[in-house]
C-alpha positions in Angstrom: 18.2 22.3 6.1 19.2 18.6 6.0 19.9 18.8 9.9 16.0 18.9 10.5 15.0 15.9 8.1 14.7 12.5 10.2 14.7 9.6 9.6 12.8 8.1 12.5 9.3 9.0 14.1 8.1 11.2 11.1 4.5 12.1 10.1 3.8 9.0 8.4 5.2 7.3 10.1 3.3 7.8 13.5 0.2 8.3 11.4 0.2 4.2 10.6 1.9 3.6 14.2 -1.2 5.1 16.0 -3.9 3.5 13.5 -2.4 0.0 14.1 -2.0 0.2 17.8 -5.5 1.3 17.9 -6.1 -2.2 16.0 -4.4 -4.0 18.9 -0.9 -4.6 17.1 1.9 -4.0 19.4 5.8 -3.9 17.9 8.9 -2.6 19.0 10.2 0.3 17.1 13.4 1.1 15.0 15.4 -2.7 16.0 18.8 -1.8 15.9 19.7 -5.3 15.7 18.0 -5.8 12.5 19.4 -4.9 9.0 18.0 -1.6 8.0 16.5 -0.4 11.5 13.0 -1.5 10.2 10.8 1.2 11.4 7.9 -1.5 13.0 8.9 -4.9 14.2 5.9 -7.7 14.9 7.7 -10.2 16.5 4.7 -12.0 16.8 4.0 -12.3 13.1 7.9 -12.5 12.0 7.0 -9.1 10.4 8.7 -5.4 9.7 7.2 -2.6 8.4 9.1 0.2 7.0 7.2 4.0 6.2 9.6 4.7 3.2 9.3 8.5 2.3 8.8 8.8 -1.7 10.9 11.5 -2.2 14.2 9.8 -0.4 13.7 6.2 -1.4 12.3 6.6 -5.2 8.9 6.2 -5.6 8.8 5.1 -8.8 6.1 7.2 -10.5 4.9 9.5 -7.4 4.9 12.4 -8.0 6.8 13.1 -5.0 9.6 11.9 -5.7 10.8 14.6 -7.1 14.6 15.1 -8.4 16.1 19.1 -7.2 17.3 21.0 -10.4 21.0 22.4 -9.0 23.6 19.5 -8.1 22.5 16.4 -9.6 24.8 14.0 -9.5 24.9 14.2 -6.1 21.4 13.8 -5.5 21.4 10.7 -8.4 24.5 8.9 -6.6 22.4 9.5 -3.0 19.2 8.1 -4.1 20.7 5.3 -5.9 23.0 4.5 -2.7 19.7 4.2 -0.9 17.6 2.1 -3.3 20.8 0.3 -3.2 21.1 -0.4 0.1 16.7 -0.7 1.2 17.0 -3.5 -1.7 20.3 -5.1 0.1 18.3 -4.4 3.8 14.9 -6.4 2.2 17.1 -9.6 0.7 18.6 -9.8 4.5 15.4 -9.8 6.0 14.1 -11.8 4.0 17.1 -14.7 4.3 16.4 -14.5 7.9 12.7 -15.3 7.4 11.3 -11.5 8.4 8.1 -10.9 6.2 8.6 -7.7 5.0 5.8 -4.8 4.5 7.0 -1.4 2.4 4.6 1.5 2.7 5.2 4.6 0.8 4.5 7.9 2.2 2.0 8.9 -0.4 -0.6 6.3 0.8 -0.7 7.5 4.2 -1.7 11.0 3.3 -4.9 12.1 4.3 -7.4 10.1 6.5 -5.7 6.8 4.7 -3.9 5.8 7.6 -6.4 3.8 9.0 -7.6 2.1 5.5 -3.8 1.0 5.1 -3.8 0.2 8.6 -6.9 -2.5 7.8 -4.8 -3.4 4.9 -1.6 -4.1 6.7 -3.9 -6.0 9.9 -4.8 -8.4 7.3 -1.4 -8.8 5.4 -0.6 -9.6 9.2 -3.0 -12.5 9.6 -3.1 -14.4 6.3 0.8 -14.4 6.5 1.6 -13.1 3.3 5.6 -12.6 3.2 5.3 -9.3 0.9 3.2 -6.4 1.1 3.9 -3.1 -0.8 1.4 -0.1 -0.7 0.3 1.6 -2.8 1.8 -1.2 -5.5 4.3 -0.1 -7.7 1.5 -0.5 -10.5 -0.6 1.5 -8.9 1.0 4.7 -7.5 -0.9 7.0 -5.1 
């Protein structure tokens, strides 16, 4: 069952591709030269975007990030390597000047991905170097 989980072009993720291309933002995809293969790169703002799935990067809160009842400290040592290493990815990024955005799966459910797209458009053009949606305070 693991074989058919990606990691690259998934729901989400295309929902918020296709919402902000219709906005007129155009990025490269998946930069294997950058630290963490951000999923969206705007060059043209110095920005990445990555569509971080709840359940695999700890949504703190969500309620679907979810923790499977049978081998556990397997799971706990696998999402902890990965918060581990999305928080090492971000403080690279950021040393290199990248403005980062981190949307969680949850708020692109629905018909949301164009109201996150709107939100990310204008992240995008007042230059904010941090954008996280929903916000940790307020989970989705």
């Amino acid at each position: 069952m693991m074989a058919t989980i990606r990691s690259r072009n998934t729901r989400p993720e295309m929902a918020l591709r296709r919402a902000l291309y219709r906005l007129g933002f155009r990025y490269r995809l998946h930069d294997r030269k950058l630290p963490g293969h951000p999923d969206l790169v705007l060059p043209k703002y110095r920005a990445v975007i990555f569509v971080h799935g709840c359940f695999w990067h700890r949504h703190s809160g969500c309620r679907y990030a979810t923790n499977p009842a049978t081998n556990t400290e397997f799971w706990e040592r696998k999402f902890r390597e990965n918060v581990e290493r999305d928080e090492r990815n971000i403080g690279k990024l950021r040393g290199q000047g990248w403005r980062i955005a981190v949307i969680w799966e949850c708020a692109l459910k629905g018909d949301n991905p164009e109201v996150i797209a709107d939100k990310v458009s204008l992240w995008l053009q007042e230059g904010g170097s941090w954008l996280e949606i929903p916000d940790p305070l307020r989970n989705g």
